[in-house]
C-alpha positions as a Python dict, from the first residue, in 0.01 Angstrom:
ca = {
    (1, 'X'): (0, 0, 0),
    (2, 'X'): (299, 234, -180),
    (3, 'X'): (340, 541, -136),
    (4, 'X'): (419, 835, -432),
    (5, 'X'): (762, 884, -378),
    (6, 'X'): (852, 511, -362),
    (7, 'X'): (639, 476, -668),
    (8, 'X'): (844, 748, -821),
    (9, 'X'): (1169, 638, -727),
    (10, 'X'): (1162, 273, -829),
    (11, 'X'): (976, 353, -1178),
    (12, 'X'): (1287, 641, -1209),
    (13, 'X'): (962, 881, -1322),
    (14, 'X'): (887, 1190, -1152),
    (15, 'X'): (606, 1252, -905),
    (16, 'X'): (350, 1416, -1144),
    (17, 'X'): (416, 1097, -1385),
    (18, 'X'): (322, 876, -1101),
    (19, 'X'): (12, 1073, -990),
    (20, 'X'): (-107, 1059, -1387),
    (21, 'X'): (-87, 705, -1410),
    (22, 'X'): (-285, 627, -1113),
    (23, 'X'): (-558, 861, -1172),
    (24, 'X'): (-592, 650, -1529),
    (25, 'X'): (-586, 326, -1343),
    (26, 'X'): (-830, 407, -1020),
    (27, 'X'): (-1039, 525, -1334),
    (28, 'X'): (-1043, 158, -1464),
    (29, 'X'): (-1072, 43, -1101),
    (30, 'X'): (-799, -77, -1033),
    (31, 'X'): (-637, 103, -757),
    (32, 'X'): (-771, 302, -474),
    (33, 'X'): (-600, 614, -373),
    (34, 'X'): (-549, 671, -47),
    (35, 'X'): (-383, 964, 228),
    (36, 'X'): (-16, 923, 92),
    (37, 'X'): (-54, 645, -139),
    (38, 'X'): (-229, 372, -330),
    (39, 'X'): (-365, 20, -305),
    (40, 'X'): (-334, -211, -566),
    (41, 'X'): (-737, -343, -587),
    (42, 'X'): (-690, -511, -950),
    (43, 'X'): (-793, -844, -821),
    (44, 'X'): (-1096, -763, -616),
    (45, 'X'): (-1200, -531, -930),
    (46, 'X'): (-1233, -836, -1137),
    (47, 'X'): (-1417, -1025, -910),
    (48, 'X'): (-1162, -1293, -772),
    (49, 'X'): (-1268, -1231, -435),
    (50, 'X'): (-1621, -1146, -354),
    (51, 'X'): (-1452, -835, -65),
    (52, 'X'): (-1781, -674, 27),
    (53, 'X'): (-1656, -434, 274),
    (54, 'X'): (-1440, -253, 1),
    (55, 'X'): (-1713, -325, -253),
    (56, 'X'): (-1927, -86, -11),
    (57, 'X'): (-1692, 135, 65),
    (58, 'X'): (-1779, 377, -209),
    (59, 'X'): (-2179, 319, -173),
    (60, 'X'): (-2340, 656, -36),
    (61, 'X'): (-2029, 796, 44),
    (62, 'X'): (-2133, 1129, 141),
    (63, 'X'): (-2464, 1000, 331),
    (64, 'X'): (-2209, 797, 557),
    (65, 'X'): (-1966, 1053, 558),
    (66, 'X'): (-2258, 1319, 692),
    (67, 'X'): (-2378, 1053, 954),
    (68, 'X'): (-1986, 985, 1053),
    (69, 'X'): (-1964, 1333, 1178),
    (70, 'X'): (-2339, 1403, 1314),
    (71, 'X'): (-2207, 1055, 1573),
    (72, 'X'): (-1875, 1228, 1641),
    (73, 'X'): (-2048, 1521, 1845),
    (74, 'X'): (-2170, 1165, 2073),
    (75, 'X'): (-1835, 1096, 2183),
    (76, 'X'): (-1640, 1263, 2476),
    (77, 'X'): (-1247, 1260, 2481),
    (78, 'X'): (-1159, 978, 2751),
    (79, 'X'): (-1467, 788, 2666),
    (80, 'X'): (-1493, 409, 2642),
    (81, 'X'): (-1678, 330, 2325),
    (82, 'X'): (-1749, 63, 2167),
    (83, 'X'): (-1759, 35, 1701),
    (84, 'X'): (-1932, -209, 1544),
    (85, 'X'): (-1732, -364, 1213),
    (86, 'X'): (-1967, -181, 872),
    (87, 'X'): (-1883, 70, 639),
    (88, 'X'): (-2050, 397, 863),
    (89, 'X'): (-1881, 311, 1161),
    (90, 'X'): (-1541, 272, 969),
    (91, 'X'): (-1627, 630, 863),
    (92, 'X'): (-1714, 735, 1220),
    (93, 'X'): (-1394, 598, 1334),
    (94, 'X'): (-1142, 814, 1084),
    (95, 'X'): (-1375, 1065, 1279),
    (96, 'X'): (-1188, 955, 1565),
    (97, 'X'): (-865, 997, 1479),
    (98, 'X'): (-604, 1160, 1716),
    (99, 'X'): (-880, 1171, 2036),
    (100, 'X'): (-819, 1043, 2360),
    (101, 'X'): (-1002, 734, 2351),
    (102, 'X'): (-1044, 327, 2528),
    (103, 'X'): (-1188, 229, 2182),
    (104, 'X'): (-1329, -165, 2145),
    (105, 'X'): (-1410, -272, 1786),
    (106, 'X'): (-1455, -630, 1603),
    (107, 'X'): (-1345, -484, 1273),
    (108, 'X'): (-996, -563, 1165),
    (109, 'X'): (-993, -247, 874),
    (110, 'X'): (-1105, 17, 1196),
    (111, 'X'): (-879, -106, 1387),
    (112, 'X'): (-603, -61, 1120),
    (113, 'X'): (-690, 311, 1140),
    (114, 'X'): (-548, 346, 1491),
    (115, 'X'): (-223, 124, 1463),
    (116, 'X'): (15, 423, 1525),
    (117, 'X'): (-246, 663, 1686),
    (118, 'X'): (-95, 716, 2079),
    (119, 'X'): (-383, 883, 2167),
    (120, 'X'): (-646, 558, 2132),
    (121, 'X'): (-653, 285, 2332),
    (122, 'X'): (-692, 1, 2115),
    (123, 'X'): (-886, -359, 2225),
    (124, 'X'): (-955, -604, 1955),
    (125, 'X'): (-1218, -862, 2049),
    (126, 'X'): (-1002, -1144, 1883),
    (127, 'X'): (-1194, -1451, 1717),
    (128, 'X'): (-1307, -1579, 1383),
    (129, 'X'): (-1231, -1353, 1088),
    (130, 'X'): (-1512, -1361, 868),
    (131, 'X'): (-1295, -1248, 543),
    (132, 'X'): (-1587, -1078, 362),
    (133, 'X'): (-1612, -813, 603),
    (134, 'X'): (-1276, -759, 827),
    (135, 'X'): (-1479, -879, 1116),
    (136, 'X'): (-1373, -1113, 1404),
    (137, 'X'): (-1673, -1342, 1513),
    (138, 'X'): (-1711, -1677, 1699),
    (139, 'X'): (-1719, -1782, 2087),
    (140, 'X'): (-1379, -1610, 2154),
    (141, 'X'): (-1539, -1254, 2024),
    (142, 'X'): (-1867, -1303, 2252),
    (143, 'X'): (-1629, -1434, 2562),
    (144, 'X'): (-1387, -1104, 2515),
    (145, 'X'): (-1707, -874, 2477),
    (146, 'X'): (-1834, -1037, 2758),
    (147, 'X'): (-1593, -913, 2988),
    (148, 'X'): (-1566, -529, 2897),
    (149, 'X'): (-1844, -262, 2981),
    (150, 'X'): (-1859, 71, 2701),
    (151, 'X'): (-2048, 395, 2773),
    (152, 'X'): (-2146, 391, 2434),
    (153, 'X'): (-2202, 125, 2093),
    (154, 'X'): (-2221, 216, 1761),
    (155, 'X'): (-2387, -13, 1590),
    (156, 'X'): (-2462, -75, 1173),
    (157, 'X'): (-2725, -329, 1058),
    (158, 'X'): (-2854, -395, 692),
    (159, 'X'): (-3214, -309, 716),
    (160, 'X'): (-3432, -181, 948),
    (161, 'X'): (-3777, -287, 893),
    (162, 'X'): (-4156, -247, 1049),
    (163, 'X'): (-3982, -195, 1403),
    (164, 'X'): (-3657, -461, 1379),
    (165, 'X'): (-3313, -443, 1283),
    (166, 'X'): (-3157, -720, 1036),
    (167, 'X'): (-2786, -806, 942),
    (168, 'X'): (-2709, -1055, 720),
    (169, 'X'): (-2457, -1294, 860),
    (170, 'X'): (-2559, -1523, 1199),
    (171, 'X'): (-2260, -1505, 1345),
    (172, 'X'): (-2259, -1149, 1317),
    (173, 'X'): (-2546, -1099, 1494),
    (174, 'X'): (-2519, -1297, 1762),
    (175, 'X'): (-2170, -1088, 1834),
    (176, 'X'): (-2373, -743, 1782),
    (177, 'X'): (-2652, -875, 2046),
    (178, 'X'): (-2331, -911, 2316),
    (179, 'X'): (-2204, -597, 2226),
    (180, 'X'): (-2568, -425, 2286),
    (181, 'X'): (-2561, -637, 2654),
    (182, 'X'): (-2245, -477, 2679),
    (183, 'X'): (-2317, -109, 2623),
    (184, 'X'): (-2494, 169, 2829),
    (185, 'X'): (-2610, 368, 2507),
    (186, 'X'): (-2720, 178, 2184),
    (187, 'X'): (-2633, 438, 1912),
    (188, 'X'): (-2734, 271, 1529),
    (189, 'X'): (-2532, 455, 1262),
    (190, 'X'): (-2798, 390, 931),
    (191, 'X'): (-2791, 579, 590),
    (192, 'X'): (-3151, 639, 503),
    (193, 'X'): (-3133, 341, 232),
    (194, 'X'): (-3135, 99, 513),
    (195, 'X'): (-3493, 176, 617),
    (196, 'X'): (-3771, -64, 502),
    (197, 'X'): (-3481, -365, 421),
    (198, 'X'): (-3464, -671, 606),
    (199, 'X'): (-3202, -929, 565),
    (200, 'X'): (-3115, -1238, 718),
    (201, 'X'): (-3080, -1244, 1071),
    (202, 'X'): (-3303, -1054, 1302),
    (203, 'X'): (-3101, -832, 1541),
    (204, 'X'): (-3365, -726, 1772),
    (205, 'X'): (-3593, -443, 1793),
    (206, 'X'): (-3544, -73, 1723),
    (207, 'X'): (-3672, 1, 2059),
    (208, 'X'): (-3357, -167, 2211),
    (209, 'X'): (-3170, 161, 2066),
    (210, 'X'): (-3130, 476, 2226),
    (211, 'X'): (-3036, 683, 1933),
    (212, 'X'): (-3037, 687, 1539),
    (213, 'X'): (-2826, 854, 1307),
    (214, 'X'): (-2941, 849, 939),
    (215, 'X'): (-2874, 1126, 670),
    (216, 'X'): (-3111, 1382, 559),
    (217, 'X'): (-3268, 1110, 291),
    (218, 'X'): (-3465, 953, 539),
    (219, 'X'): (-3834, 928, 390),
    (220, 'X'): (-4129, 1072, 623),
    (221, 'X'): (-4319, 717, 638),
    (222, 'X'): (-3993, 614, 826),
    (223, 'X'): (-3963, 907, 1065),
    (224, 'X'): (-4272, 784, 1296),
    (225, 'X'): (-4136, 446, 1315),
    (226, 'X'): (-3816, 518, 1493),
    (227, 'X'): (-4027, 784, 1688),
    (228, 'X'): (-4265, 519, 1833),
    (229, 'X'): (-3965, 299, 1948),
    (230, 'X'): (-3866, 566, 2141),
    (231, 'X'): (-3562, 644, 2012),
    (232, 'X'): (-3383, 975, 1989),
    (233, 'X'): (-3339, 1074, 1575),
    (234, 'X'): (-3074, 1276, 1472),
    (235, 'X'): (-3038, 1367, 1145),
    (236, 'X'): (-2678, 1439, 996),
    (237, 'X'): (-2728, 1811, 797),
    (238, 'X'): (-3036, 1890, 937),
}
């Protein structure tokens, strides 16, 4: 990642030159702006690397956005909580941001967020780094998660479907079933796109969850099912 000024000062251009070009080139895809600079995405934009996570990144942005901030109002400064890698909880955890936190995560680009945040502390399972998604996986992952107890998980999954929860990587799931064993409160962070998929790897059933979050999209033949696992819906914007 650069940043504007250093941008500016090694192409000799001034600041609103800089800012110019990169709006022409994040129009082509090729970079993605971020807080106080830019990231060079050229590559992944013409397909040399299959990078899902950033692929997703953009996909119902404002759905996972809402949800992000319905989950915050679930977590209590000093809290020990536990983030699923995904695309919604990396959302939910810019949430986090500058809180006084014990926060546990498998996901290499979340925990990037908190690098130089004082407030969080940070615990990276370790293991396997499954390069697709920024998430550590494997035997080391399950042993680490086996030793820590969270008040709370948030969990993502790729489909929820007839009562069960799917993700589409084994490894994956076998990590997210730990992390559930792990956890006093099961909270799944779902747009409403993710209802009536299924995908790989069965996770386990709805009714293991305590809570959903989904965005005001969710469909009304979807509403009883999460009601008859028992699970408590709340629905970001409602």
């Amino acid at each position: 990642m650069a940043d504007l000024d250093t941008l500016a000062a090694e192409l000799r251009v001034s600041s609103s030159t800089v800012r110019r070009d990169l709006e022409l080139l994040e129009q082509r895809g090729l970079v993605k702006r971020t807080h106080g600079g830019v990231v060079w995405i050229g590559d992944k934009a013409n397909g040399a690397r299959p990078y899902a996570f950033d692929q997703r990144m953009g996909y119902r942005h404002d759905a996972k956005v809402a949800i992000a901030k319905a989950a915050r109002a679930l977590v209590s400064p000093g809290q020990t909580v536990l983030v699923d890698g995904g695309t919604t909880t990396f959302y939910l955890a810019q949430q986090l941001l500058g809180q006084p936190l014990q926060l546990v995560t498998n996901s290499l680009p979340i925990a990037n967020l908190f690098l130089n945040d004082d407030n969080v502390e940070l615990i990276l399972t370790g293991g396997l780094m499954y390069p697709r998604y920024g998430v550590l996986l494997g035997p080391t992952a399950e042993h680490t998660l086996s030793t820590i107890h969270t008040k709370t998980l948030f969990l993502s999954v790729a489909g929820v479907h007839n009562g069960a929860m799917y993700n589409q990587n084994l490894l994956l799931v076998q990590s997210e079933r730990r992390m559930m064993e792990q956890a006093q409160e099961v909270v799944l962070l779902a747009d409403s796109s993710k209802f009536g998929q299924q995908a790989l790897s069965r996770l386990g059933d709805l009714a293991e969850v305590d809570t959903v979050v989904t965005d005001s999209g969710i469909a009304d033949e979807h509403r009883p099912e999460i009601e008859a696992a028992g699970c408590r819906l709340v629905v970001a914007g409602a």
